[in-house]
ChimeraX commands (.cxc) that place a marker at each C-alpha (Angstrom):
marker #1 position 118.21,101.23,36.65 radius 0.5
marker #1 position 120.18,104.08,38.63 radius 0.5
marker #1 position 116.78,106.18,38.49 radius 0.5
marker #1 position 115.24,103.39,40.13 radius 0.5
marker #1 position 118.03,102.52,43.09 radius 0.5
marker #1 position 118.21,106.24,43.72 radius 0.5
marker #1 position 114.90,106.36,44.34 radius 0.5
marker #1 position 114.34,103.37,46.38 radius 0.5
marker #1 position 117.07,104.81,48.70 radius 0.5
marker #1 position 115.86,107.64,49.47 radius 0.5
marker #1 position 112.50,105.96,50.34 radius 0.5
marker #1 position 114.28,103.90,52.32 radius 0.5
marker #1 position 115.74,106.68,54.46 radius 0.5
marker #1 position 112.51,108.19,54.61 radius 0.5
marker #1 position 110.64,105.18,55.79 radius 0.5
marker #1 position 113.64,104.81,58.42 radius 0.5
marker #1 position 113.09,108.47,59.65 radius 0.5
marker #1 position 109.24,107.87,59.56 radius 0.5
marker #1 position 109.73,105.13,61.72 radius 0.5
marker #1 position 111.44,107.12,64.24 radius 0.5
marker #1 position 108.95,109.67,65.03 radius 0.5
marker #1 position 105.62,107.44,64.40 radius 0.5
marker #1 position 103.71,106.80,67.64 radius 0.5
marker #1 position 104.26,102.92,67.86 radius 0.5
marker #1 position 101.70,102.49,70.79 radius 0.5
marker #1 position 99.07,103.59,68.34 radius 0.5
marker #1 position 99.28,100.10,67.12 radius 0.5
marker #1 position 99.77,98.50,70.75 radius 0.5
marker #1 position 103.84,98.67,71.36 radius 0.5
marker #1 position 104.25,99.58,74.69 radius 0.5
marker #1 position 106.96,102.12,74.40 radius 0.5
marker #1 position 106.63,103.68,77.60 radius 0.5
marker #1 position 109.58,101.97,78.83 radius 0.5
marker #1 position 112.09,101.67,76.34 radius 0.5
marker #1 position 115.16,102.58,77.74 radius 0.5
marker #1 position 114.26,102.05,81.22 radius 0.5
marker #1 position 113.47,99.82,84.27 radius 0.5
marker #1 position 111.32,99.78,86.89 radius 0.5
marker #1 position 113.01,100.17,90.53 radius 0.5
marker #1 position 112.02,96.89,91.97 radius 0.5
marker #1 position 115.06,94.21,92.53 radius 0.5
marker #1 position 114.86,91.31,94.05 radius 0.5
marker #1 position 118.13,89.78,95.50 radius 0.5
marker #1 position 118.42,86.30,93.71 radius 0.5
marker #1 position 118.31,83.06,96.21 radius 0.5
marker #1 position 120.20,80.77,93.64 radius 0.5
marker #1 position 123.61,79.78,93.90 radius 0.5
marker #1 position 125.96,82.36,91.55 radius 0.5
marker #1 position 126.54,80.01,89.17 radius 0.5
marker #1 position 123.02,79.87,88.32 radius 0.5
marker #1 position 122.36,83.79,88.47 radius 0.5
marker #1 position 125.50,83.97,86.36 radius 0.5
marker #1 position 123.29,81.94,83.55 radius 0.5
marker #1 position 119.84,82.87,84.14 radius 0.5
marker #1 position 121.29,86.71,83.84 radius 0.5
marker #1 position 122.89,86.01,80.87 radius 0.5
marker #1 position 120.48,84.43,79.01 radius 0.5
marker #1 position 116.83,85.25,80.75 radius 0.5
marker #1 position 117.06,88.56,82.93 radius 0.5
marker #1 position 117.32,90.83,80.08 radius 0.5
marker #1 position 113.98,90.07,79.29 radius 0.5
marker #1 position 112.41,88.33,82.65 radius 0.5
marker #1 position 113.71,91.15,85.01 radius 0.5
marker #1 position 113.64,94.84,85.81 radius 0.5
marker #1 position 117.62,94.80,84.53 radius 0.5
marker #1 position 117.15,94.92,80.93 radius 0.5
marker #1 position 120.17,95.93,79.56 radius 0.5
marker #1 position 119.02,98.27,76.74 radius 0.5
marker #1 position 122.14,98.54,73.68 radius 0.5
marker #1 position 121.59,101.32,71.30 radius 0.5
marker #1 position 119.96,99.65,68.84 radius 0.5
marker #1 position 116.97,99.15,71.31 radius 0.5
marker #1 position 116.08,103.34,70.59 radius 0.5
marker #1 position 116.13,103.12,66.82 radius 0.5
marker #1 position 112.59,101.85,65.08 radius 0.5
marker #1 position 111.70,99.12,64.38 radius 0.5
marker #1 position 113.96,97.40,66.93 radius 0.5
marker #1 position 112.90,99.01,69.78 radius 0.5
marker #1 position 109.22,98.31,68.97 radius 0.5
marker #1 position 110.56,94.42,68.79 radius 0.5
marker #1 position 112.21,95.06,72.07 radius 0.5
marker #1 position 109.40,96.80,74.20 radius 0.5
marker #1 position 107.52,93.92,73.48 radius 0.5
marker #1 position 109.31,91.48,74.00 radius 0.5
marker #1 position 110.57,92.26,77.31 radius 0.5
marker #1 position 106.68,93.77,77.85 radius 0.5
marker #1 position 105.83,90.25,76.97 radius 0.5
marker #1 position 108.72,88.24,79.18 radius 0.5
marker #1 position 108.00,90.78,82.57 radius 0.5
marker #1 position 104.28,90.12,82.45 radius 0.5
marker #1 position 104.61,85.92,82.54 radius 0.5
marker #1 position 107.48,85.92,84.68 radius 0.5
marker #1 position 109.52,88.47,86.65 radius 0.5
marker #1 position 112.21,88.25,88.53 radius 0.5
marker #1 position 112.23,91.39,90.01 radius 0.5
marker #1 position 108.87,91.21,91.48 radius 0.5
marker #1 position 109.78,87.63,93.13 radius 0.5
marker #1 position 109.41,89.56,96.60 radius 0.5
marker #1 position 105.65,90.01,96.02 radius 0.5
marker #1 position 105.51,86.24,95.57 radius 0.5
marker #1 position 105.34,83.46,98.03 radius 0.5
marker #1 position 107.75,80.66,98.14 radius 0.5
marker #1 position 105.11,77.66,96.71 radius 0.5
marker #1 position 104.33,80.84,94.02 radius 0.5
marker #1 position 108.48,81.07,93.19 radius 0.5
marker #1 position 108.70,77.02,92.86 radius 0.5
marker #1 position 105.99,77.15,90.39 radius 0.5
marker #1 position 107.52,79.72,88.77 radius 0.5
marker #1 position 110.79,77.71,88.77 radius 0.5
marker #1 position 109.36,74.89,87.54 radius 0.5
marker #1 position 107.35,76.72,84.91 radius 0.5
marker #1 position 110.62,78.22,83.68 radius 0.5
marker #1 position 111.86,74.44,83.55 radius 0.5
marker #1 position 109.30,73.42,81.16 radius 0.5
marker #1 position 110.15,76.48,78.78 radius 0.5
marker #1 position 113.95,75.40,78.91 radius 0.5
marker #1 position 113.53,71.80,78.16 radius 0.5
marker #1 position 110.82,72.25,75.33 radius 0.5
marker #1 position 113.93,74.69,73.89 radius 0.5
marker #1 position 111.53,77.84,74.25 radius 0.5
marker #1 position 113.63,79.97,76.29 radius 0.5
marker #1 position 115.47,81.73,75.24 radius 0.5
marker #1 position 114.18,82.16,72.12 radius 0.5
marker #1 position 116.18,81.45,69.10 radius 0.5
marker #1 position 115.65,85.30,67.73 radius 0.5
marker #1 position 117.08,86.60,71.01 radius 0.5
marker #1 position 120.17,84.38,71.04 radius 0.5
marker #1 position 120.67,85.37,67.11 radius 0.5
marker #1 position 122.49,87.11,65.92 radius 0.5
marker #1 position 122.73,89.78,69.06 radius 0.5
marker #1 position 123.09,87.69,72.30 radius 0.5
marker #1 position 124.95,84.18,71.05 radius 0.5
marker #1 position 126.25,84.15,75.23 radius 0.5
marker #1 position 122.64,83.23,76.12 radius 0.5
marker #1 position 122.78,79.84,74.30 radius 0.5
marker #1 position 122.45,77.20,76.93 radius 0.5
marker #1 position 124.89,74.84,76.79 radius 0.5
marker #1 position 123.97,71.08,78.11 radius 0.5
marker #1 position 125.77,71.93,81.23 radius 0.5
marker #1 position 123.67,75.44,81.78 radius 0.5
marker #1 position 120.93,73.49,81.28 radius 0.5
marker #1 position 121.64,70.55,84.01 radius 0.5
marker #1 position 122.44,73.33,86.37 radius 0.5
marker #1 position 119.74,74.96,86.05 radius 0.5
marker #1 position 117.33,71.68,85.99 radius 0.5
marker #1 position 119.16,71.26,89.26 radius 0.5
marker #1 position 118.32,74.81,90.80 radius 0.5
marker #1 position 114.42,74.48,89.56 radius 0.5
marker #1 position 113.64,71.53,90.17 radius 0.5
marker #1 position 115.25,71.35,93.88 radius 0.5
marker #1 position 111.91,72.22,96.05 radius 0.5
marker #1 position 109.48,70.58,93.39 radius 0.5
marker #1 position 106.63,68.71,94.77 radius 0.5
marker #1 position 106.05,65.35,93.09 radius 0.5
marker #1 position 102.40,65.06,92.89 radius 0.5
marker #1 position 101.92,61.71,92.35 radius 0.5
marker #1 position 103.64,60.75,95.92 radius 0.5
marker #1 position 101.52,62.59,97.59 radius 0.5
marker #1 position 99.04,60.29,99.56 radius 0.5
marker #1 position 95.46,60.80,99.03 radius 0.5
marker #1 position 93.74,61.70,102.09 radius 0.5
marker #1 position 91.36,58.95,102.99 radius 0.5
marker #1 position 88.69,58.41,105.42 radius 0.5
marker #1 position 89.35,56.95,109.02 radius 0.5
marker #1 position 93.44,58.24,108.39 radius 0.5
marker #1 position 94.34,54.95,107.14 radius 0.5
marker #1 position 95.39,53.92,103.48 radius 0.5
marker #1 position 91.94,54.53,102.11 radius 0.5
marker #1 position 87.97,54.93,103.01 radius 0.5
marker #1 position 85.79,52.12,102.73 radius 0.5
marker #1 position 87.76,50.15,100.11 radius 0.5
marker #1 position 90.58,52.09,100.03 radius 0.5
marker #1 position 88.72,54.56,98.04 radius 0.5
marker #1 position 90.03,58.34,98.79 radius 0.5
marker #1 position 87.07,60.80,100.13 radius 0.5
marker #1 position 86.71,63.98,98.76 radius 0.5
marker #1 position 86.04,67.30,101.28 radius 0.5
marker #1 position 82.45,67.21,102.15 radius 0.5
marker #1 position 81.37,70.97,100.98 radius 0.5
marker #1 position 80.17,72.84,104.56 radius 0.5
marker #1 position 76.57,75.08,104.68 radius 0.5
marker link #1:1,2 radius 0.2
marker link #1:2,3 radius 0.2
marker link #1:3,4 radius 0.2
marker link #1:4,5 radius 0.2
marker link #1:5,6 radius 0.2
marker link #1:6,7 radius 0.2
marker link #1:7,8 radius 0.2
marker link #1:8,9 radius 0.2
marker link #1:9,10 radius 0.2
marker link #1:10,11 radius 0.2
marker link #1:11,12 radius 0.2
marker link #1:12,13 radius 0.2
marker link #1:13,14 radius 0.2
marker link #1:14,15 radius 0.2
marker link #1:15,16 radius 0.2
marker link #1:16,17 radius 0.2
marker link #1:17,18 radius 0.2
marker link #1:18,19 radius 0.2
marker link #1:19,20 radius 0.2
marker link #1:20,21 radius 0.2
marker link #1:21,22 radius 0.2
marker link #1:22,23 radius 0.2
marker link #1:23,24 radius 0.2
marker link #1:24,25 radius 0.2
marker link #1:25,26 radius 0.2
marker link #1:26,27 radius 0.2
marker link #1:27,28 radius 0.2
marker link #1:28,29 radius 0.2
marker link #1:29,30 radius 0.2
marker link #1:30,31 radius 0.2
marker link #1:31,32 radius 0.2
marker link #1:32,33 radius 0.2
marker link #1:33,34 radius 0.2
marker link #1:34,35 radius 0.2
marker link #1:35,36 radius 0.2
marker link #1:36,37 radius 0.2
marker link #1:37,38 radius 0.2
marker link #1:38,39 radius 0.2
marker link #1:39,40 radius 0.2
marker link #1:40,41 radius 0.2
marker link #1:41,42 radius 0.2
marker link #1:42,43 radius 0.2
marker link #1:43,44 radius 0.2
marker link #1:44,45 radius 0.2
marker link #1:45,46 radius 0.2
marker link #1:46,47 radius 0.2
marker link #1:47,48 radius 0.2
marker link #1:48,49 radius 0.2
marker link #1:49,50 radius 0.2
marker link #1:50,51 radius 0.2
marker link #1:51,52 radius 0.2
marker link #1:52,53 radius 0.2
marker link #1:53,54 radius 0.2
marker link #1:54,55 radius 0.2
marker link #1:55,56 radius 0.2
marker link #1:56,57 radius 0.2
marker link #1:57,58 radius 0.2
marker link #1:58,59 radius 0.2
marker link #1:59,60 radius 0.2
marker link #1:60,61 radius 0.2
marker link #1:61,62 radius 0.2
marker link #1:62,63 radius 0.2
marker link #1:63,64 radius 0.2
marker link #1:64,65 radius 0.2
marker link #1:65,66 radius 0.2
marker link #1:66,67 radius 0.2
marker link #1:67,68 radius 0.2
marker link #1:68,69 radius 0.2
marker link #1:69,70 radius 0.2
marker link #1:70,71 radius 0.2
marker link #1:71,72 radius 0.2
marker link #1:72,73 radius 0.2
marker link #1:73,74 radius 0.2
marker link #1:74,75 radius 0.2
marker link #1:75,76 radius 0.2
marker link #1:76,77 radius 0.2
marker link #1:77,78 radius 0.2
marker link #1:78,79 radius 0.2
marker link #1:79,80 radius 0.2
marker link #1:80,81 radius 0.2
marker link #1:81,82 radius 0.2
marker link #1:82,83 radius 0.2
marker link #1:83,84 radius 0.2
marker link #1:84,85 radius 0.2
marker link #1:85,86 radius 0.2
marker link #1:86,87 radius 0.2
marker link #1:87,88 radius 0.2
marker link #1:88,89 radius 0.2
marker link #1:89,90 radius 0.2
marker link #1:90,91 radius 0.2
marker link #1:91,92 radius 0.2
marker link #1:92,93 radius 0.2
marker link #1:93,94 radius 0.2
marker link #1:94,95 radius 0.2
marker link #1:95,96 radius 0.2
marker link #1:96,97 radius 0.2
marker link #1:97,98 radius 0.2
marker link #1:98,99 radius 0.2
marker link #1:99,100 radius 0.2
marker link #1:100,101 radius 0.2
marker link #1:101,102 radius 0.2
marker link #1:102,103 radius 0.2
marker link #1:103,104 radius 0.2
marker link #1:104,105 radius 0.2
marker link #1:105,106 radius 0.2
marker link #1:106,107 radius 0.2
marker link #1:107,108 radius 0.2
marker link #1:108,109 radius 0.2
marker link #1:109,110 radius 0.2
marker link #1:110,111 radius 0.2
marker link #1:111,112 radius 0.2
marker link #1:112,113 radius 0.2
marker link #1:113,114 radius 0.2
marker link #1:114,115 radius 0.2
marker link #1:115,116 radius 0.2
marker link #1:116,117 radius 0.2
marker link #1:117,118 radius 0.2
marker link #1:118,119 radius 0.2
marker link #1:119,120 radius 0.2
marker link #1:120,121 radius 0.2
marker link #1:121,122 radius 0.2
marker link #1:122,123 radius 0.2
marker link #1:123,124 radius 0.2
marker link #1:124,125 radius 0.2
marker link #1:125,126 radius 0.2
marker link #1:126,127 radius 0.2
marker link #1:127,128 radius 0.2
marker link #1:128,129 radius 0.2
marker link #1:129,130 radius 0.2
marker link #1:130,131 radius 0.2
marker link #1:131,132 radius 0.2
marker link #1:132,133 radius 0.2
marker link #1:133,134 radius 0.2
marker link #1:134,135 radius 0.2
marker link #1:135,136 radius 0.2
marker link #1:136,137 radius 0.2
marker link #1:137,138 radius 0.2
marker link #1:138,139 radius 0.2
marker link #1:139,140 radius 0.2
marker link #1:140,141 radius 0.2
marker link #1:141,142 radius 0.2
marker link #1:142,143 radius 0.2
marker link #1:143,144 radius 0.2
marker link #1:144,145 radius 0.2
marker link #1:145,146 radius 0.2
marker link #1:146,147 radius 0.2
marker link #1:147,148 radius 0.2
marker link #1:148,149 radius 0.2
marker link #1:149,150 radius 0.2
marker link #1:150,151 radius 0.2
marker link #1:151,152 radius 0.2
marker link #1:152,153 radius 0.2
marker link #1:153,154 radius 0.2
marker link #1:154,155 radius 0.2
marker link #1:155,156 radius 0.2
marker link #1:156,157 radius 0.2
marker link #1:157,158 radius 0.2
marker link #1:158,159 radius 0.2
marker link #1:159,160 radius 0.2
marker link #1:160,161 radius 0.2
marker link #1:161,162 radius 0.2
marker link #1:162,163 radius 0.2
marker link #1:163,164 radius 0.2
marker link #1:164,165 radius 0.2
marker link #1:165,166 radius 0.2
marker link #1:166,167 radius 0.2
marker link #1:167,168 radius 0.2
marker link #1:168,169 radius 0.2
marker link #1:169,170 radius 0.2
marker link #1:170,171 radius 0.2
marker link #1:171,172 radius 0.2
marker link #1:172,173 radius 0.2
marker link #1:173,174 radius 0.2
marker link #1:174,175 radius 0.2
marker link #1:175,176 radius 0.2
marker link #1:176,177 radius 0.2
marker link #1:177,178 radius 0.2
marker link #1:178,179 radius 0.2
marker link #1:179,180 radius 0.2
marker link #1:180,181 radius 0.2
view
């Protein structure tokens, strides 16, 4: 039995070391940017007590500030890491807001909503065990319900454009845009 735990840890530390040194974006982990960020910032328009949340629990992931602990060089954590901040920067960054219109930030906002209140971000495996802080409380959450919902356009108020400008074409029915040649 000794023979047998001896020799499993020692393959253990082996695999470990193995990990280290294997070329992880062989099998698609973009490792490029482990341990760094990209230079573009973009100088939050929220109120602070919202940045003070959404850095907290999203920007690590959502932003070009990843804060990268130590664990995020050692294998296979860091392959976790790269993608999922890889991941979180490609649906939704932060950092890149200035590259994006204000109707393109609102539906960003409001996309972000829908993650929040369906309890998908943040994810449960980045809030345990590592970042418990990001939990959002019930008040985090009305804040920040508050701060992305504030601009959003309500669809169904929206008159439909009719014929003649009144309240609808010939019986009321809305007119679609005749297609020019």
């Amino acid at each position: 039995m000794q023979k047998l735990l001896k020799i499993g840890t020692v393959a253990g530390i082996v695999g470990f070391v193995v990990l280290q040194v294997f070329p992880a974006k062989v099998i698609g982990i973009p490792t490029q940017d482990i341990g760094a960020n990209p230079p573009e910032r973009f100088a939050f328009d929220g109120p602070p007590q919202v940045e003070a949340i959404m850095r907290r629990a999203c920007f690590d992931c959502h932003s070009n500030e990843t804060r990268w602990p130590l664990y995020s060089r050692l294998a296979p954590a860091s392959w976790l890491m790269a993608r999922d901040i890889h991941n979180g920067r490609n649906h939704l960054n932060f950092s890149k807001w200035a590259d994006s219109d204000e109707d393109e930030r609102q539906t960003d906002r409001e996309t972000a909503w829908d993650q929040v209140e369906a309890g998908a971000m943040p994810p449960w495996f980045y809030i345990l065990p590592m970042h418990p802080d990001a939990k959002l409380s019930d008040a985090d959450k009305a804040t920040l319900k508050a701060y992305f919902l504030k601009n959003k356009k309500d669809k169904e108020k929206e008159p439909a454009k009719t014929e003649g400008g009144g309240s609808g074409g010939a019986a009321g029915v809305p007119v679609k845009a005749a297609a020019t040649p």
